[in-house]
DOMAR-426430 format. One line per field, with one value per residue (C-alpha): residue in three letters; chain; x, y, z; residue number from 1. Coordinates in steps of 0.001 Angstrom, whole numbers. Layout:
BEGIN
resn: (ALA, ...) $
chain: (A, ...) $
xx: (X, ...) $
yy: (Y, ...) $
zz: (Z, ...) $
resi: (NUM, ...) $
END
This chain:
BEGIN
resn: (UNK, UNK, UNK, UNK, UNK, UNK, UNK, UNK, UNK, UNK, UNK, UNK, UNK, UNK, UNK, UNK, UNK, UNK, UNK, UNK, UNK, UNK, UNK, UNK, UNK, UNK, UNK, UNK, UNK, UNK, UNK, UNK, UNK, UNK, UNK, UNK, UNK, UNK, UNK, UNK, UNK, UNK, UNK, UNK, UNK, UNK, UNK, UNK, UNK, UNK, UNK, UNK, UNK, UNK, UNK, UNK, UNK, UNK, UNK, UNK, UNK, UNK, UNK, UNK, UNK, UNK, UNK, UNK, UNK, UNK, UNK, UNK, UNK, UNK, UNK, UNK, UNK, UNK, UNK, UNK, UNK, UNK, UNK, UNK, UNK, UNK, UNK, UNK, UNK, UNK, UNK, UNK, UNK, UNK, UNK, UNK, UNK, UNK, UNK, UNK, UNK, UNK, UNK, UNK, UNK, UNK, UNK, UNK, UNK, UNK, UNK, UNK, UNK, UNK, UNK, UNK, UNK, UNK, UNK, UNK, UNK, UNK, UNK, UNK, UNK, UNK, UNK, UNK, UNK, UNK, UNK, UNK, UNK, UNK, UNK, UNK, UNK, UNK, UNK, UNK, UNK, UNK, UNK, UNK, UNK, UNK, UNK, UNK, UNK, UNK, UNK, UNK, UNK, UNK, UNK, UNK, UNK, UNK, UNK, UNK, UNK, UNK, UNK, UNK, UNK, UNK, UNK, UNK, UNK, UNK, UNK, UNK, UNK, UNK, UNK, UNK, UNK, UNK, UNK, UNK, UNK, UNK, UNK, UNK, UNK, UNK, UNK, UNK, UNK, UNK, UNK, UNK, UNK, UNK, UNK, UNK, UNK, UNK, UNK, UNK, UNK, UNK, UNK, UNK, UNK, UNK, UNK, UNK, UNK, UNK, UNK, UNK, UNK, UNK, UNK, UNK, UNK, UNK, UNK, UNK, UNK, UNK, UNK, UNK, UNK, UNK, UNK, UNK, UNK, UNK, UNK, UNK, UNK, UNK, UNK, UNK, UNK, UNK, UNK, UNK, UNK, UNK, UNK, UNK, UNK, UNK, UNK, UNK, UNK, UNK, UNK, UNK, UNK, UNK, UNK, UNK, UNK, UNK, UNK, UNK, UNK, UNK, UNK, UNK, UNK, UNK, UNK, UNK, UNK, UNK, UNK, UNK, UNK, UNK, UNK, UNK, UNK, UNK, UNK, UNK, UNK, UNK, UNK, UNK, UNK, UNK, UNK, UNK, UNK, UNK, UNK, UNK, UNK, UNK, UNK, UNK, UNK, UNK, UNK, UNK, UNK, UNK, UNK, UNK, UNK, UNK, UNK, UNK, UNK, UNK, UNK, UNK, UNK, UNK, UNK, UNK, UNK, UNK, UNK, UNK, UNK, UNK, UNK, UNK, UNK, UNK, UNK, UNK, UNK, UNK, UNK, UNK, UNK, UNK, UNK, UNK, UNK, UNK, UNK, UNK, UNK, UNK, UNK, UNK, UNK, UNK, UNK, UNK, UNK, UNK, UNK, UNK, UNK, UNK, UNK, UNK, UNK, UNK, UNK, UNK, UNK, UNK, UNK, UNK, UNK, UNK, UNK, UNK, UNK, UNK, UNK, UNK, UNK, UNK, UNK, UNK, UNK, UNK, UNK, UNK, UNK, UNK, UNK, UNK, UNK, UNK, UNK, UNK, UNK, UNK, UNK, UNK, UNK, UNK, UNK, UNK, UNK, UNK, UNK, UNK, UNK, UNK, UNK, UNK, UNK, UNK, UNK, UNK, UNK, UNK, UNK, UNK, UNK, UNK, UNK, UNK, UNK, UNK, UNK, UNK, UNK, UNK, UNK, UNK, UNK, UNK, UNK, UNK, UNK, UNK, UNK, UNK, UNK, UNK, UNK, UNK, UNK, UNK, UNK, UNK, UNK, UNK) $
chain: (A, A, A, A, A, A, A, A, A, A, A, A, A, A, A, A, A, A, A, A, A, A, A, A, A, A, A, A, A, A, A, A, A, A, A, A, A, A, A, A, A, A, A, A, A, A, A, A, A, A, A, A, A, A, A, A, A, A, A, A, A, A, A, A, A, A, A, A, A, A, A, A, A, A, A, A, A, A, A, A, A, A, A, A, A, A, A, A, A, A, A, A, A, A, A, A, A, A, A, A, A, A, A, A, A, A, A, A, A, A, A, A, A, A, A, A, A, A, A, A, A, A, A, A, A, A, A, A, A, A, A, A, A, A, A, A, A, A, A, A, A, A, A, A, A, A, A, A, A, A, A, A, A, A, A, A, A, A, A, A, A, A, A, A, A, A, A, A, A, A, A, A, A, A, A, A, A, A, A, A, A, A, A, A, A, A, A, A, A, A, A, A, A, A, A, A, A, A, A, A, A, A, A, A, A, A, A, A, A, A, A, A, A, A, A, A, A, A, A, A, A, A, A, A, A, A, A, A, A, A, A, A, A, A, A, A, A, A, A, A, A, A, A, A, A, A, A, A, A, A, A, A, A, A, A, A, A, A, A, A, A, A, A, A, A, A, A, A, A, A, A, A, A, A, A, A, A, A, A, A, A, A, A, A, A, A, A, A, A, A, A, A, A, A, A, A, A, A, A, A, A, A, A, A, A, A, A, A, A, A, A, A, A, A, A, A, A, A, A, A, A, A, A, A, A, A, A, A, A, A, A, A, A, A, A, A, A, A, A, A, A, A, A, A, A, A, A, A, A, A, A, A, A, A, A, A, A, A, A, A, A, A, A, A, A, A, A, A, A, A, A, A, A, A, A, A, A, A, A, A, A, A, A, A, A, A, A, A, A, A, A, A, A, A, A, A, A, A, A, A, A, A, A, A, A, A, A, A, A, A, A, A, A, A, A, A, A, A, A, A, A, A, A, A, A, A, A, A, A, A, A, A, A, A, A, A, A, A, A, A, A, A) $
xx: (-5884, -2835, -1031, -1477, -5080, -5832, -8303, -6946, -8601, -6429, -7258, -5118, -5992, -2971, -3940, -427, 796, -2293, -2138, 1495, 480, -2213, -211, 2030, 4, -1475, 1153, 2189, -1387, -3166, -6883, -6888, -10191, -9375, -10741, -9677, -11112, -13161, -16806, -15595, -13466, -16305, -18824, -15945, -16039, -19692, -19235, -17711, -14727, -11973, -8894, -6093, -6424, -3728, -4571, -2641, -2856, -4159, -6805, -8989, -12403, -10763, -8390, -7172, -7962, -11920, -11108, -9318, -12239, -14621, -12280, -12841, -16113, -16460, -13760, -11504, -8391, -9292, -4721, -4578, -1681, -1173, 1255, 2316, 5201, 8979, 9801, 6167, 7038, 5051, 1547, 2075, 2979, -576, -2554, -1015, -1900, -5579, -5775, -3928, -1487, 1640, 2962, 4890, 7032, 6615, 8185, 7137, 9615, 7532, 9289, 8600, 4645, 4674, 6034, 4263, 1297, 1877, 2715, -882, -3007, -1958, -4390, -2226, -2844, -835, 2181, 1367, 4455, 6966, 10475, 13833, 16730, 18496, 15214, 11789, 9320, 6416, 3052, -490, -1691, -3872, -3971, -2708, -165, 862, 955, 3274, 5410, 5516, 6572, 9500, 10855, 10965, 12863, 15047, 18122, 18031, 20007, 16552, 15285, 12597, 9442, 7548, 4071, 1194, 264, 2479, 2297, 2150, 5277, 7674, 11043, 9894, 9862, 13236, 14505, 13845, 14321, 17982, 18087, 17148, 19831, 22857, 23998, 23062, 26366, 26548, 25229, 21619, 21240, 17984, 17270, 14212, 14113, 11504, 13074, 16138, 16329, 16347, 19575, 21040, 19649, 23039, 25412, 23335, 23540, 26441, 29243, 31541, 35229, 37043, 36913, 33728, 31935, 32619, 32822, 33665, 36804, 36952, 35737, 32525, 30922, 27350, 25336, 25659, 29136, 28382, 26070, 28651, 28012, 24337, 21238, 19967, 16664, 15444, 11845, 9938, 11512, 9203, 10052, 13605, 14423, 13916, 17990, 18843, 16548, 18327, 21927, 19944, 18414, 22488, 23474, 20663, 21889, 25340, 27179, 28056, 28367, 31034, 30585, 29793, 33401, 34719, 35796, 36191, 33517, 32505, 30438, 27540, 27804, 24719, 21279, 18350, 15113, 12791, 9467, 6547, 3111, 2478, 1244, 4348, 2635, 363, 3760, 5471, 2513, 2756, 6616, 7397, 8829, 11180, 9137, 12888, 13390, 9952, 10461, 13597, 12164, 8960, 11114, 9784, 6800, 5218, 2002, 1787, -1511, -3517, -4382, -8534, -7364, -6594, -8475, -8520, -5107, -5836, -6017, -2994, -1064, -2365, -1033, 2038, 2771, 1321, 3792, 6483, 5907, 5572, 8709, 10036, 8908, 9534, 6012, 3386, 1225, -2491, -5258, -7979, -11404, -12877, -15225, -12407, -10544, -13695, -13831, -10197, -11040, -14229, -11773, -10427, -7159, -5621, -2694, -2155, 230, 1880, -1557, -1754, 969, 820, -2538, -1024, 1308, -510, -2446, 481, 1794, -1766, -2509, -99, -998, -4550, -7950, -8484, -12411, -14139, -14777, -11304, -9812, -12134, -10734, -7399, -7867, -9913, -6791, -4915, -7221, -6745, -2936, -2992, -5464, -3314, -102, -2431, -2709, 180, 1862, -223, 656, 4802, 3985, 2110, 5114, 7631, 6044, 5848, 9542, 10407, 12330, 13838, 13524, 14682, 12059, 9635, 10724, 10381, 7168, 5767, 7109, 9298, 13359, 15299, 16274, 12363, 11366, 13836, 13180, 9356, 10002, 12259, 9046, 6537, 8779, 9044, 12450, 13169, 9410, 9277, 12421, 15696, 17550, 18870) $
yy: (-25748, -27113, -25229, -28216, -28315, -24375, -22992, -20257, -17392, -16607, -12963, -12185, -10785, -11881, -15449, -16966, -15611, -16776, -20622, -20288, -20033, -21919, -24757, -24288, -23867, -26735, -29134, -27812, -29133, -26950, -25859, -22408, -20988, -18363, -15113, -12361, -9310, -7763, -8943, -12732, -12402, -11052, -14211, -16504, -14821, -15119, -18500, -18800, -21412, -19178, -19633, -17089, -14285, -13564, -11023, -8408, -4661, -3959, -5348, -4246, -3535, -2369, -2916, -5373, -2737, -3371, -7098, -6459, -4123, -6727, -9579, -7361, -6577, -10375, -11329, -9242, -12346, -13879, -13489, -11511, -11077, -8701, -8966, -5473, -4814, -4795, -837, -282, -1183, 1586, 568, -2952, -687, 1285, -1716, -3052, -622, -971, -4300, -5927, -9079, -9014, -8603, -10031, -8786, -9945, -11775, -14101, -15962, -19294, -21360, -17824, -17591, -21241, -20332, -17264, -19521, -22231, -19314, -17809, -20605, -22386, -20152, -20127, -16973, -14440, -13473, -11029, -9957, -9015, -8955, -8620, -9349, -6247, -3960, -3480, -5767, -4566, -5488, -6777, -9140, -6916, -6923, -3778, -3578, -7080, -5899, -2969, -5603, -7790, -4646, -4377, -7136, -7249, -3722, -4265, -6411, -3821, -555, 1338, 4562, 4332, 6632, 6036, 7726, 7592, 9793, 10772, 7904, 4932, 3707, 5265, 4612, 1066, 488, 2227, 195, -3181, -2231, -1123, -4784, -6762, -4974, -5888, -2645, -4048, -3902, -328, 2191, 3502, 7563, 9101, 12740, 14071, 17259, 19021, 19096, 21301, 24936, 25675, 27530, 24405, 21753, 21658, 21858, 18907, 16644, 17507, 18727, 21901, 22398, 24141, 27816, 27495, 29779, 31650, 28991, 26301, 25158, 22187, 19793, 18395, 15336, 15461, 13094, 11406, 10828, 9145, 7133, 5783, 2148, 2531, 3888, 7231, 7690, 10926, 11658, 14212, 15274, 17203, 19997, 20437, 23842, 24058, 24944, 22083, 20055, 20415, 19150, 15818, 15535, 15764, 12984, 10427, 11382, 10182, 13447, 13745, 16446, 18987, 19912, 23838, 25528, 22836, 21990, 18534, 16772, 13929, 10523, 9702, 5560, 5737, 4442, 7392, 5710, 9169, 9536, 12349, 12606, 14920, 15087, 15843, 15739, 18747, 20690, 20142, 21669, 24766, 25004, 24005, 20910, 19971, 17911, 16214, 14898, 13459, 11558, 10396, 9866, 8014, 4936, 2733, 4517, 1802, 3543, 2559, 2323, 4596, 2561, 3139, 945, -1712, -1497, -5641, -5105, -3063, -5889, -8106, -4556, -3064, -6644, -6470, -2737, -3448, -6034, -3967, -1114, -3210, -4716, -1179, 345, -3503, -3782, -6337, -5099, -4560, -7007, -5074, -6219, -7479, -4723, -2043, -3958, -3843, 395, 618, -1164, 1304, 4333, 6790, 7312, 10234, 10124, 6627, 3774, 6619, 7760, 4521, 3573, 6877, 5771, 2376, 3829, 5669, 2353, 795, 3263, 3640, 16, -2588, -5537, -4962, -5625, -2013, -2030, 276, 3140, 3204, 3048, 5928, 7705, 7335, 8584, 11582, 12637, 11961, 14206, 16876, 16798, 17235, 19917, 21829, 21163, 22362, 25693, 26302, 25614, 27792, 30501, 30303, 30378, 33600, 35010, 33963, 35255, 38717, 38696, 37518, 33917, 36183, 33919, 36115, 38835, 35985, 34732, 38484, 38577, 35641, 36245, 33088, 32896, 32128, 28627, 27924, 28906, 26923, 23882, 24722, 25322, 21578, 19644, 20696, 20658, 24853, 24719, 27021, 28567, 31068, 31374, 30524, 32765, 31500) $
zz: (-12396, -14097, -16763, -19239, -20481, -19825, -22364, -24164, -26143, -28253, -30532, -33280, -37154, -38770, -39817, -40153, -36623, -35211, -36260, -35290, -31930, -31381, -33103, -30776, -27245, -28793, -28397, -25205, -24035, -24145, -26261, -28516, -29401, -31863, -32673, -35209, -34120, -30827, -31525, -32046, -28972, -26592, -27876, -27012, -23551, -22964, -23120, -20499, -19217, -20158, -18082, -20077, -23107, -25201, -27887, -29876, -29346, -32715, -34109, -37180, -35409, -32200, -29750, -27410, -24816, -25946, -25020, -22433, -20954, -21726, -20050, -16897, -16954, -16820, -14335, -12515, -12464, -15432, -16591, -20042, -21678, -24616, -27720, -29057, -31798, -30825, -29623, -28492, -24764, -23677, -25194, -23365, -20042, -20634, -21075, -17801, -15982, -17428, -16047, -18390, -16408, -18564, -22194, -24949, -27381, -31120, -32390, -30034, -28280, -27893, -24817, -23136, -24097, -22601, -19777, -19064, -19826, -17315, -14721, -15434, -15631, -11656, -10786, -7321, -5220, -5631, -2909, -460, 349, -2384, -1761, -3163, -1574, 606, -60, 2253, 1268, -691, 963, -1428, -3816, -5732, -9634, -10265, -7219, -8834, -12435, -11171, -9589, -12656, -15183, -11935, -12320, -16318, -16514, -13335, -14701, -17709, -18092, -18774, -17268, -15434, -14361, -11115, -11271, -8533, -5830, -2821, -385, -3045, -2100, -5144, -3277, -1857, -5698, -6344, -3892, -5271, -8560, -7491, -5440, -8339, -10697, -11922, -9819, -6496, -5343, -6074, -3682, -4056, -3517, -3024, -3576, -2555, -5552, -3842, -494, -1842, -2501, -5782, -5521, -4032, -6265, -8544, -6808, -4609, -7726, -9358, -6813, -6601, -6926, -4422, -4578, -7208, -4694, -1124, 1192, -811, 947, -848, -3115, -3187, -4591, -5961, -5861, -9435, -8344, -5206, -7314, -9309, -9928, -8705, -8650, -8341, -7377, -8045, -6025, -7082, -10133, -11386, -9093, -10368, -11919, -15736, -16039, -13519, -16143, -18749, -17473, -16331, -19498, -20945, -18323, -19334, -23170, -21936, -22063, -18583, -16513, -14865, -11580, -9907, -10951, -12768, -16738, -16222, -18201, -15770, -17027, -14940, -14791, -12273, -13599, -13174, -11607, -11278, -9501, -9799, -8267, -10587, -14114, -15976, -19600, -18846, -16998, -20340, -22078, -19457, -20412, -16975, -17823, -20773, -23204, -24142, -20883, -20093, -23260, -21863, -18350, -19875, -21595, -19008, -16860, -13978, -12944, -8731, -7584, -4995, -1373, -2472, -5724, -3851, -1111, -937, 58, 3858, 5860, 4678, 4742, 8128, 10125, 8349, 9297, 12606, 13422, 11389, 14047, 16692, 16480, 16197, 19297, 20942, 21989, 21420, 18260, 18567, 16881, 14873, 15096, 12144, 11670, 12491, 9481, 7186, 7863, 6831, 3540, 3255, 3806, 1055, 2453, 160, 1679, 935, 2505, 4127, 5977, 6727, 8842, 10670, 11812, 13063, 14601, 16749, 17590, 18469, 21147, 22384, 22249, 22532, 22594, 23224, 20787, 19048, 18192, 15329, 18002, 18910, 15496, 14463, 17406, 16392, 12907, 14155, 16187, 13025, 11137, 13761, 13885, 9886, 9869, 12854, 10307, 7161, 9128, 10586, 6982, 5775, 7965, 7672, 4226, 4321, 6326, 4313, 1076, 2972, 3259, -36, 1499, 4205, 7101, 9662, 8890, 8869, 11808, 13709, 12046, 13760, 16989, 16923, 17122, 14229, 14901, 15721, 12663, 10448, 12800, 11709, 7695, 7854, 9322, 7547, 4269, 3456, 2697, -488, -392, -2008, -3285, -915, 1240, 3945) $
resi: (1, 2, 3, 4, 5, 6, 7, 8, 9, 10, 11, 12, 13, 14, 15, 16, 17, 18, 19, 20, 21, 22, 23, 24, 25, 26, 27, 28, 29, 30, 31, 32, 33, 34, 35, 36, 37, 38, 39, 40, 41, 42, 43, 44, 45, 46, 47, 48, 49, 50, 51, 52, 53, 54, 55, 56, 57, 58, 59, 60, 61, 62, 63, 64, 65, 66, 67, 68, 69, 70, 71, 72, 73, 74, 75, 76, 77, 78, 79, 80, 81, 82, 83, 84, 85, 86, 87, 88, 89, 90, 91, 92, 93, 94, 95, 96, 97, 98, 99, 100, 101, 102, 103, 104, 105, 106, 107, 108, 109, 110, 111, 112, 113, 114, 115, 116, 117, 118, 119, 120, 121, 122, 123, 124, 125, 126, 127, 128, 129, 130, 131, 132, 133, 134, 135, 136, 137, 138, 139, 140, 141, 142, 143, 144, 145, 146, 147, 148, 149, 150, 151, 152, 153, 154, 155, 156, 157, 158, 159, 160, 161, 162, 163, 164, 165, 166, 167, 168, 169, 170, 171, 172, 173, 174, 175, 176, 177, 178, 179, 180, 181, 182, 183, 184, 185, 186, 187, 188, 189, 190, 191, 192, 193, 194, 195, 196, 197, 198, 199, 200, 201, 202, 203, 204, 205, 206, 207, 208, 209, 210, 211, 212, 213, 214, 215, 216, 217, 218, 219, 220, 221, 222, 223, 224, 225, 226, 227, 228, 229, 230, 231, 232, 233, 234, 235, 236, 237, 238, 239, 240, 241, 242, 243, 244, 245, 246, 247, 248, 249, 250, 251, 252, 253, 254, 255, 256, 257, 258, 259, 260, 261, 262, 263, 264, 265, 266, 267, 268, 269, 270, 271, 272, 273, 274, 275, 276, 277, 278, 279, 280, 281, 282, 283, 284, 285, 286, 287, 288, 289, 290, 291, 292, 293, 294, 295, 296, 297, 298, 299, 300, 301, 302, 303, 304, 305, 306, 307, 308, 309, 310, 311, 312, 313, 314, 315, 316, 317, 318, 319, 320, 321, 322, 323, 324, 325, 326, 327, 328, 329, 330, 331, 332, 333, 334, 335, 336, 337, 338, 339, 340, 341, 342, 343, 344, 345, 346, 347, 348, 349, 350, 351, 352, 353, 354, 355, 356, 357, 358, 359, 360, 361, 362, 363, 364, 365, 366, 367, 368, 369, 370, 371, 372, 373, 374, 375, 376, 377, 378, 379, 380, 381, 382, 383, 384, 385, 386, 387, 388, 389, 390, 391, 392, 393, 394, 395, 396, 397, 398, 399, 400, 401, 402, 403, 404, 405, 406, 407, 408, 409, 410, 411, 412, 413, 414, 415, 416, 417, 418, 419, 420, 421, 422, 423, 424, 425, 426, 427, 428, 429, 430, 431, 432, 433, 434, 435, 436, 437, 438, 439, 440, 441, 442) $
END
């Protein structure tokens, strides 16, 4: 349908706001049935013919999250939009990622409600692909893959900080990316450091650089990397593993005091914007003292919650041909075709490791069968290998980890105690991502 002539549900308690806007969708076109509170709102949606909701966070018998909840229980596209009070971005961010399809700030800027109505009410299908210039594209039309997109591209031309939660394998730095592409920055370079994949005796000077002589073997100077992010972004993955002391001279960067590197007494200003990531539940590590409470206020000014692969499972088949052909092209070969049944299992599949999982399974069906028609048998094959090869890495990690816990992070008495050479074992501890356990020696 046509934005002009949408019916709109419109739930608000504050009388005067409320025939403010219904006046005013009104004479755009369109009709308003108004409702003050949850109960009036849900009989308004058993009746059916619906096309948007617009309702405020707080309402006097409830919520807008009850009518959002009900919206859903009702129909899963049905476009609701919520208004919430200036400053209380991250209530509208929380009801987005309940389902909710975008927000509004009051006061309510009304040429933008109109056009945020006319966008919702087309009714055209979503994109599948997502893509901003200079950055991988971002594969699904799912709600809540698309609500993360939309809450992207509101906080991108900002300054803001910005939190990327969701398991490992969502897609965190695909995000980073774009949000860095669609920036006012993205002619500035965009740095990513992976915070868990540093020692922890390494992790400052990594970010903030050294001056010559700071240490034995510094021969020189040495830029971290909030200096080579000047003008940027820095993406900082997995910050939740960074050291507690480490956490504190970020936390004194994103309060814009700068920072001095390893040996120096320069006081240095950071002009690179933070977007952070964490699969992990940083609330309940602040609680355990592991994390500063400070900085995950400062981290959580603009949290986008991605979704797991098993939460949009409508997604798998659109996504598996696109990283099909994406592989394809890599190893110049022609990519496979998956039988519709073999694409109905990968919908039906859990998939805790994610996109990531994912395209490690295609991959293998891509060097195993180009070109060719892969069938549900051979698809389960593949992913039984797959299994396999993790379970083989499981133990095996397990096992350098045992050794290197014996030696207290000696690697060279963990090597001897495996039987391997020195140089085998570090190749081992960088693959399967050991590096620093369980505390770093060299």
């Amino acid at each position: 349908m046509s934005g002009a002539g949408a019916r709109i549900l419109l739930v608000e308690d504050r009388e005067p706001l409320r025939r403010m806007l219904a006046r005013a969708l009104g004479e755009a076109g369109h009709r308003v049935v108004e409702a003050e509170d949850v109960a009036p709102a849900r009989a308004a949606l058993a009746g059916g013919g619906v096309d948007l909701v617009l309702t405020d966070l707080k309402l006097p018998g409830g919520s807008g999250l009850d009518v959002l909840a009900a919206v859903r229980a009702q129909d899963s596209d049905l476009p609701v939009v919520v208004l919430t009070a200036f400053g209380t971005v991250a209530a509208a961010v929380e009801a987005m990622k309940l389902g909710a399809t975008d927000f509004l700030e009051k006061p309510v800027e009304i040429e933008r409600l109109e056009r945020m109505v006319d966008e919702l009410t087309r009714r055209a299908p979503e994109p599948e692909v997502f893509r901003a210039p200079g950055a991988p594209p971002i594969v699904g039309a799912h709600p809540r893959l698309r609500a993360a997109l939309r809450l992207l591209e509101r906080v991108a031309p900002t300054e803001s900080t910005v939190l990327l939660t969701g398991a490992s394998g969502t897609g965190k730095e695909l995000f980073a990316r774009a949000l860095h592409a669609l920036s006012a920055r993205r002619a500035g370079p965009f740095v990513a450091v992976n915070c868990a994949a540093i020692p922890e005796s390494l992790i400052e000077n990594e970010l903030f650089g050294h001056e010559r002589g700071a240490f034995t073997g510094a021969d020189r100077r040495r830029p971290g990397r909030f200096e080579l992010a000047r003008g940027g972004t820095i993406f900082l993955d997995e910050i939740g593993e960074l050291p507690l002391a480490v956490q504190a001279k970020v936390l004194r960067v994103l309060d814009g005091g700068g920072f001095e590197r390893i040996g120096g007494g320069e006081t240095l200003a950071a002009d690179a914007r933070v977007v952070a990531a964490t699969n992990r539940d940083l609330a309940a590590m602040a609680e355990a003292g592991q994390f500063r409470r400070d900085l995950l206020f400062r981290l959580e000014i603009f949290p986008i919650a991605l979704p797991s692969l098993a939460e949009r499972a409508s997604d798998l088949p659109r996504l598996a041909r696109h990283l099909l052909g994406e592989v394809a092209a890599r190893h110049r070969v022609a990519p496979p075709q998956l039988a519709p049944e073999a694409l109905a299992w990968l919908e039906g599949a859990a998939w805790p490791g994610n996109v990531r999982q994912l395209a490690n399974l295609l991959e293998r069906a891509v060097i195993l069968h180009p070109g060719a028609r892969v069938g549900l048998a051979e698809l389960k094959q593949l992913a039984a290998a797959g299994a396999a090869a993790v379970g083989e890495a499981a133990s095996e990690s397990e096992r350098l980890r045992r050794a290197l816990a014996e030696a207290g992070g000696d690697k060279r008495r963990a090597a001897a105690a495996l039987g391997l050479s020195y140089r085998t074992l570090l190749r081992r501890v960088r693959e399967l991502d050991l590096e620093g356990y369980p505390k770093y020696r060299g």
